[in-house]
N, C-alpha and C positions, 0 to 999 in steps of 0.2 A: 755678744759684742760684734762679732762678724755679720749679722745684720744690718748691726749700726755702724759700721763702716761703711758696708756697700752701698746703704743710702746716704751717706755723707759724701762717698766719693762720686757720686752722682750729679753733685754742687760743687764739687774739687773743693770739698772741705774738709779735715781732717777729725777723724772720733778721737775723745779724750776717755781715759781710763783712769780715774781719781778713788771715789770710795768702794770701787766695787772690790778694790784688788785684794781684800779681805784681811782676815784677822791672824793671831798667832794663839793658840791655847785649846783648851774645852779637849784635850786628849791630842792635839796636834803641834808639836813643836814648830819651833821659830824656823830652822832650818827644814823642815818640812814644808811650810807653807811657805817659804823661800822657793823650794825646787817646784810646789807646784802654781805658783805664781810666774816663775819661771819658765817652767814648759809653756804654759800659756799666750805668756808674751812672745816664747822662741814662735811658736804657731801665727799668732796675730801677727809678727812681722813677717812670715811669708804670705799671709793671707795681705797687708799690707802690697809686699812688692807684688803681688797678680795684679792688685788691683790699680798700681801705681799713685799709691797716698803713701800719707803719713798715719800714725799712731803716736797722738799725746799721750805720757806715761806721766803723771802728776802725783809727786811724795806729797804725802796728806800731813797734818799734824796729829799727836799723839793723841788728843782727845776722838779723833775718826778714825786709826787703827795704828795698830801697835807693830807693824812690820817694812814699811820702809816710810823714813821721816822727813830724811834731809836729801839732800842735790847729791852728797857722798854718796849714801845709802844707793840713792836711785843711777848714778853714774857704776856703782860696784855690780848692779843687779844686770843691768843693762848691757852692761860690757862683759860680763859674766856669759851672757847667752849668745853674743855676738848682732845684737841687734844693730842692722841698717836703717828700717824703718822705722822704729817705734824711736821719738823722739824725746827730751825731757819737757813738761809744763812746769817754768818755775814758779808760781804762785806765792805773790810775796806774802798775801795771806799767811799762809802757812807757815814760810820763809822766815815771819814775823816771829812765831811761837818757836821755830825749831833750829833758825839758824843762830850762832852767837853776833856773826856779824855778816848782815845779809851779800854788802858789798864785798868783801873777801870770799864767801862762799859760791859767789858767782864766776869770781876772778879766778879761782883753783880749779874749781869743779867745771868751768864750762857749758852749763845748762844750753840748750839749744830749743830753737825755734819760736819761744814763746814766754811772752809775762804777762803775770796777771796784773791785781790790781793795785793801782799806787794813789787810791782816794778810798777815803772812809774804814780804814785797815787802823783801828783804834782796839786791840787789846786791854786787856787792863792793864794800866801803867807803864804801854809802851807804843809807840807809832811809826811807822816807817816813813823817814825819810828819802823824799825821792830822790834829793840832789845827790849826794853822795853816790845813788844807785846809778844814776843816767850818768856820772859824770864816769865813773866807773867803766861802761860801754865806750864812751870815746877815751879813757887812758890807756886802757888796754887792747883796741883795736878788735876785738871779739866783736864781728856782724850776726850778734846773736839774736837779735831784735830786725834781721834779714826778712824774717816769715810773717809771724803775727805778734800783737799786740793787741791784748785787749782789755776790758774793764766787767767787773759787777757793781752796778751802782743802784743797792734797795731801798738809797735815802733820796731820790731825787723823785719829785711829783710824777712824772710821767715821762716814757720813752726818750718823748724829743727835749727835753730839758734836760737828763741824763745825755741823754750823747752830745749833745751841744757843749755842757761840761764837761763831760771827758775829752773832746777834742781839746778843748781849752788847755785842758792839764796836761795832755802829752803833749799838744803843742809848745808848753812852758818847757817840760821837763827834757824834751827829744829832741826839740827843733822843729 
């Protein structure tokens, strides 16, 4: 991970930490691979501040591992170890599967620096609405969407019709 920072912050972009951050079980408790996901993170955000970046820390959903889920989860871990640098990735992906109501979990919890995506986030029998989310940021005055925004789009033909759409749709959704 510390390599892929340092070439990241090479670009002044920030490394994301999503499915690596591992599992709970196979002879390792939950609160075990809590403290050693934790020491980790404590290290990455000083490795972080040398380098003067960011570190995205992105709750996965239950189906990619079973240790930290939600915005809760990841604000309880995070603030546990006193991270400065290591920031939260809300991924509404995820968001999708784990949160009860994405907009309020945003609004409690605080997530910082960055959302994923708010196109093509079709679950079964459930999809996220952007408006409620976007309007969300402007009632509550949280400049959380300050840093980055961005998109995964695996249904669109090719790069630049992808990103041509998604400007479209943040454009609608953000202003």
């Amino acid at each position: 991970m510390r390599s892929i920072m340092d070439l990241a912050a090479k670009f002044e972009a920030p490394a994301i930490i999503g499915s690596m951050q591992g599992r709970w079980g196979d002879g390792v408790t939950k609160p075990e691979a809590l403290r050693y996901l934790g020491h980790a993170l404590f290290k990455l955000d000083t490795h972080a501040a040398d380098l003067g970046t960011t570190l995205l820390y992105e709750p996965i959903n239950r189906y990619e591992t079973n240790l930290v889920n939600t915005l809760g989860d990841a604000v309880t871990l995070l603030s546990g170890i006193g991270a400065e640098n290591v920031k939260i990735l809300a991924d509404l992906y995820h968001m999708n599967i784990e949160e009860t109501n994405i907009a309020d979990a945003i609004r409690k919890r605080r997530p910082t620096n960055r959302a994923r995506p708010l196109r093509g986030l079709e679950p079964p029998r459930r999809r996220v609405r952007a408006t409620p989310i976007s309007a969300n940021h402007v009632s509550t005055g949280r400049d959380w969407l300050r840093g980055y925004l961005s998109a995964e789009d695996t249904a669109a033909a090719d790069s630049d019709t992808a990103a041509r759409q998604t400007m479209a749709m943040f454009r609608r959704i953000v202003g």
